[in-house]
C-alpha positions as CSV (number, residue, x, y, z in Angstrom):
1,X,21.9,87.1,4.1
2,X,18.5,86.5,5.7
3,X,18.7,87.8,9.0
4,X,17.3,90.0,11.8
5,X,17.7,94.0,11.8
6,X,17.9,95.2,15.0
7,X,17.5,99.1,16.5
8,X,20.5,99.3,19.2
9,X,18.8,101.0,21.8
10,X,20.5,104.3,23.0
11,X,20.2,106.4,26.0
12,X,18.3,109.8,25.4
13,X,21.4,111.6,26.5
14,X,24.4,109.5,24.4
15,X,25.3,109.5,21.0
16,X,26.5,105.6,21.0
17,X,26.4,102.7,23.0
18,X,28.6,101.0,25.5
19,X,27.9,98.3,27.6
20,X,29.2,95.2,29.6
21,X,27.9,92.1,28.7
22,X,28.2,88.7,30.7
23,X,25.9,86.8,29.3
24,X,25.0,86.6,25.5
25,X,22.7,89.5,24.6
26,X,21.6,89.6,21.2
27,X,24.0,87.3,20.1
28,X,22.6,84.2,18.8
29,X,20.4,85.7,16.4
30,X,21.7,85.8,12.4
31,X,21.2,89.8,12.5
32,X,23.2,92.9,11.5
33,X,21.9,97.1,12.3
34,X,23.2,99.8,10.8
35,X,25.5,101.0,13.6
36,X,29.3,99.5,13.2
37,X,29.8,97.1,16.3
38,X,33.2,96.7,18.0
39,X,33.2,94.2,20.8
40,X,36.6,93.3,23.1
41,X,36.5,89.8,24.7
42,X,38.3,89.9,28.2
43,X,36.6,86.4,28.9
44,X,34.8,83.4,27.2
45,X,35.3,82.1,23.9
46,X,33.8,80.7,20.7
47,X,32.8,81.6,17.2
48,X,31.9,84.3,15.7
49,X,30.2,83.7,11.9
50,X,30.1,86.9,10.0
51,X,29.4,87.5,6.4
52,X,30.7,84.6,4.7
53,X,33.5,83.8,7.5
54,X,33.7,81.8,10.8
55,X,36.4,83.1,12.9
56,X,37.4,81.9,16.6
57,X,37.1,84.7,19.5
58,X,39.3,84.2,22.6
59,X,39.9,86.3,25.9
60,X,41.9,89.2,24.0
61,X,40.3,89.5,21.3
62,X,38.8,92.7,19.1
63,X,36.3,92.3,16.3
64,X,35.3,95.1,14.1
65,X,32.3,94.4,12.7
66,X,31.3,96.7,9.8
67,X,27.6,98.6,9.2
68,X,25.0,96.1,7.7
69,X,26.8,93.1,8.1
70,X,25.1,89.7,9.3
71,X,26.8,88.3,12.3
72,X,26.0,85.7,14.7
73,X,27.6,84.8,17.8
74,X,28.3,81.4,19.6
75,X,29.9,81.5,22.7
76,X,31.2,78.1,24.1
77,X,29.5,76.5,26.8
78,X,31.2,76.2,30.3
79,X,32.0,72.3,30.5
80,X,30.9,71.7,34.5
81,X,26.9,73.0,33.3
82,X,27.2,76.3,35.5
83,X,27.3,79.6,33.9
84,X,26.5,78.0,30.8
85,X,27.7,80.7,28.9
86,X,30.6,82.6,30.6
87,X,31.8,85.4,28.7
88,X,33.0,88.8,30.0
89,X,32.6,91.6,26.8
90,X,32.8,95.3,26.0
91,X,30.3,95.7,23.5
92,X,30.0,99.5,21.5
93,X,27.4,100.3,18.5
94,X,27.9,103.3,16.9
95,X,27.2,105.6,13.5
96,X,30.0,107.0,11.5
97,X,29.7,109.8,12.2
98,X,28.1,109.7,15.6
99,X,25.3,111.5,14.7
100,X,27.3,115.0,14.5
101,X,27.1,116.2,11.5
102,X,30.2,116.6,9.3
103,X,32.1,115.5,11.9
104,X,34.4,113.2,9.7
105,X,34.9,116.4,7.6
106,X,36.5,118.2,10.4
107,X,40.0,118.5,10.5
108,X,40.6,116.8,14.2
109,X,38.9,113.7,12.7
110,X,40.6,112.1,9.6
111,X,42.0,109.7,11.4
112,X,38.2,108.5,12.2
113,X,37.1,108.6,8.8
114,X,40.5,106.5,7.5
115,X,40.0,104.5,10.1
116,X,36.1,103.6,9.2
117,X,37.2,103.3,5.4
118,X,39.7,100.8,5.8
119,X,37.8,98.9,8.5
120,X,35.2,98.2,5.4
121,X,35.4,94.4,5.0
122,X,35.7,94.5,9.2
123,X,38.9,94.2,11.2
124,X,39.8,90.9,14.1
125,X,42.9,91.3,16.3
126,X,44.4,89.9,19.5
127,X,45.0,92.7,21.7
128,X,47.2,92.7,25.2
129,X,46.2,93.6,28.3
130,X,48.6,96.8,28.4
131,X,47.5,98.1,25.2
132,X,46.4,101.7,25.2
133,X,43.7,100.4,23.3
134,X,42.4,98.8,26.7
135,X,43.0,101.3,28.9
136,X,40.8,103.7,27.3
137,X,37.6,101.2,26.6
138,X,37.8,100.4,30.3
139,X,37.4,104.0,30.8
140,X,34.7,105.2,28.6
141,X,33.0,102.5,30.1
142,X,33.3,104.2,33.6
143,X,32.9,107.4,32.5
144,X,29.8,109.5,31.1
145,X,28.7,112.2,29.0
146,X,31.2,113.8,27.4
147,X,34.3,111.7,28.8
148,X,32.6,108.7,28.0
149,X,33.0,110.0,24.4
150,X,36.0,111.4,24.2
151,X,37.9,107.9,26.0
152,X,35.9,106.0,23.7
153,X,37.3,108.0,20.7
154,X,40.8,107.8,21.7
155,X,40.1,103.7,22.1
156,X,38.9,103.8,18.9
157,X,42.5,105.6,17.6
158,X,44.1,103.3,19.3
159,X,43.5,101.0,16.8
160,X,45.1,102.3,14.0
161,X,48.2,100.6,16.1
162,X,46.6,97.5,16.3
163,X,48.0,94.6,13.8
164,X,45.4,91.9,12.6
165,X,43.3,90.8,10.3
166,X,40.4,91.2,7.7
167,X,37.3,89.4,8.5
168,X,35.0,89.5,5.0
169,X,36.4,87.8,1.8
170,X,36.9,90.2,-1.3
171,X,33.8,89.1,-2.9
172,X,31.5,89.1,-0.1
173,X,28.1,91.0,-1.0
174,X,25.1,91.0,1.9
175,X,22.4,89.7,0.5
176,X,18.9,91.1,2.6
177,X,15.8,89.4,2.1
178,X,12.7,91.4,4.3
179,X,10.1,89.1,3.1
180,X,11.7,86.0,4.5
181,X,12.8,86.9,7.9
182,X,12.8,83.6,9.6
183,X,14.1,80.9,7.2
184,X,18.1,81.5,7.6
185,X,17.8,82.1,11.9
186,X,16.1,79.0,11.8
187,X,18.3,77.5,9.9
188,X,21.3,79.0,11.7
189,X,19.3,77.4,15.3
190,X,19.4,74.3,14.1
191,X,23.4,74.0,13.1
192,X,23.5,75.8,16.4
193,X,22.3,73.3,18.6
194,X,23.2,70.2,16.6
195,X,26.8,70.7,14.8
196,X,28.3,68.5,16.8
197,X,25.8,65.6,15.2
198,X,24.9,64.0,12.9
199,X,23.3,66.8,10.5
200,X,22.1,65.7,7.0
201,X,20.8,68.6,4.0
202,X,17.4,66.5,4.5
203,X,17.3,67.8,7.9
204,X,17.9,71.7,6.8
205,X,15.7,71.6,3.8
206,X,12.6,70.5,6.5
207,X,13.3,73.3,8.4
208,X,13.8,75.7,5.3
209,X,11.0,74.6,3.8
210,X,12.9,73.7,1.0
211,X,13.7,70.7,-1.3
212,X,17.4,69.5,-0.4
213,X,18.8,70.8,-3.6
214,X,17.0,74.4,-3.2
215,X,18.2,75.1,0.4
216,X,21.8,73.8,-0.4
217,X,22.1,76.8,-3.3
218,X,19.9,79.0,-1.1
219,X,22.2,78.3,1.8
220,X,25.0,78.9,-0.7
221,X,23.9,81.9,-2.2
222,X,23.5,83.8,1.3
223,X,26.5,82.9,2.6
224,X,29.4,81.9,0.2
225,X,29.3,78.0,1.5
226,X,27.7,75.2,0.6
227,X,25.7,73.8,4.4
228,X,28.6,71.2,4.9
229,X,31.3,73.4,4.4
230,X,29.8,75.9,6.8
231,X,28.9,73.4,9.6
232,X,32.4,72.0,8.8
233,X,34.0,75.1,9.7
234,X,32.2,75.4,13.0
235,X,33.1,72.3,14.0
236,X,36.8,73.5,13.3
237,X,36.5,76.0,14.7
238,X,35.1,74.2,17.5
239,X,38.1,72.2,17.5
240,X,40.7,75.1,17.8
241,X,39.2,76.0,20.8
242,X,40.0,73.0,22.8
243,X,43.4,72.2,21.6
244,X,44.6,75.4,23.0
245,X,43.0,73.6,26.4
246,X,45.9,72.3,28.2
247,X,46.5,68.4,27.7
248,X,43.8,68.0,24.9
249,X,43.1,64.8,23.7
250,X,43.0,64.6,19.6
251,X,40.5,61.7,19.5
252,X,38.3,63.1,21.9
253,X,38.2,66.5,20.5
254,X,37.5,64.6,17.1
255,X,34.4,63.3,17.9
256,X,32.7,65.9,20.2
257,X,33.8,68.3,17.4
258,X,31.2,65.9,15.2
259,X,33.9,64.2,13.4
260,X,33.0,60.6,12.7
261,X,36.5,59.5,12.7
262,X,40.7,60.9,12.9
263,X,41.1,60.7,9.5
264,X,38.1,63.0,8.1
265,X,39.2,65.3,10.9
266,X,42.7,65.7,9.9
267,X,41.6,66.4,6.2
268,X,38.7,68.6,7.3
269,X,40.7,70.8,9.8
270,X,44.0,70.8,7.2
271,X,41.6,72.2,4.0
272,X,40.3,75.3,6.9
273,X,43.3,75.8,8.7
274,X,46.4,75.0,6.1
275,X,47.9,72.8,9.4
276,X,47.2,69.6,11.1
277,X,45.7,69.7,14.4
278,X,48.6,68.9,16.2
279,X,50.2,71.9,14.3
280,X,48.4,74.2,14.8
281,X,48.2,73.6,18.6
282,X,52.3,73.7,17.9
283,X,52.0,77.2,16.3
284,X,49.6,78.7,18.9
285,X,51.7,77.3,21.9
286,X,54.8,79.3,20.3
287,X,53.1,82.6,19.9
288,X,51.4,82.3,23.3
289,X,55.1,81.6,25.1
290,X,56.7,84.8,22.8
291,X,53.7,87.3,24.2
292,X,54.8,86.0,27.6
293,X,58.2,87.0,27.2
């Protein structure tokens, strides 16, 4: 996909990158670098679009987010207007091999190259707040120089433990396209800031610089999805965010989802999700009471 390729800036002195972020950094740019990015949400929520998938981020939350992959972040906005993005994230870039090398051919670290190889098509889990997994991040994070590594790599075995779920479909390929750097992050703005609206392919294409037909298969061609299907999604997953709100009202999360009635948002959210929205708020409430217990 068209996108932005960023350098992760590192200190002279480390061989990766940690950080706290609590506001967006970096995040609402179509981009991807060649370091593999793990993030762990401990507040905020929203979307994450990667590759050809748009998957929902919540406090608890891990994403694995393989080398060279296009990603783009959309964090929901805080409904009083203050803090209008309020998110509280552990963000770490690093190489494979963290720039040692034949470290992954070392004995001591297997585990880190298994781990890496069947990370490939990246990796989304909820994790709890007592995992080991957590315990260690929040300590590389205090920590420096050589402990900051070493509680950093035994976060990152800690998630060989760690049930979830693939993020990239089989078939996904990244497509990169140098010479055209700006077309698909302007596109991506627009759906951005208007996916709750009206948008129309007429709309896209003027932006693209495109005929309607051309930036619907260009569209499709870099990301797997047609434009409606993709700005579909985002408004489901849009959705799912407020009906785990408590008391959510279907009809109003209909239309400021961009739904222009129940009916198109039943079908829509069932063809996404598998469930009705009332199901899946069901589902969620059932899983939420069994970690509580």
């Amino acid at each position: 996909m068209d996108h932005s390729s960023f350098s992760i800036p590192y200190h002279e002195q480390q061989s990766f990158s940690l950080r706290r972020d609590l506001t967006p950094k970096y995040h609402s740019i179509w981009h991807s670098h060649q370091e593999i990015e793990l993030v762990y949400v401990i507040e905020g929520s929203g979307t994450l679009c990667i590759g050809d998938r748009i998957q929902t981020v919540q406090p608890g939350t891990m994403v694995w987010i393989p080398s060279s992959i296009p990603h783009y972040w959309l964090f929901d906005e805080k409904s009083d207007g203050h803090d209008a993005y309020p998110i509280n994230c552990i963000v770490a870039h690093f190489v494979s091999d963290f720039g040692i090398t034949h470290l992954l051919h070392a004995p001591e670290f297997v585990w880190l190259a298994a781990l890496i190889d069947q990370r490939h098509d990246g990796f989304q889990a909820e994790v709890g707040q007592h995992c080991p997994f957590n315990r260690h991040l929040l300590r590389a994070l205090e920590e420096s120089g050589l402990n900051r590594l070493f509680e950093f790599l035994k976060a990152l075995r800690e998630i060989r433990n760690v049930k979830g779920s693939r993020l990239l479909s089989p078939s996904y390929t990244p497509i990169h396209l140098p010479h055209d750097q700006h077309r698909m992050n302007a596109i991506m703005e627009y759906i951005r800031l208007r996916f709750r609206t009206d948008i129309r392919l007429e709309n896209l294409a003027e932006i693209a610089g495109l005929t309607p037909n051309s930036c619907s298969r260009y569209f499709k061609k870099m990301t797997g999805k047609t434009p409606m299907q993709f700005i579909n999604e985002l408004r489901v997953s849009f959705a799912c965010q407020h009906l785990i709100q408590p008391n959510p009202s279907l009809k109003n999360i209909c239309y400021e989802s961009g739904f222009n009635n129940l009916v198109s948002f039943h079908k829509t959210f069932k063809q996404f999700k598998g469930v009705t929205p009332r199901e899946f708020q069901r589902v969620w409430l059932q899983q939420r009471n069994r970690k509580r217990q």
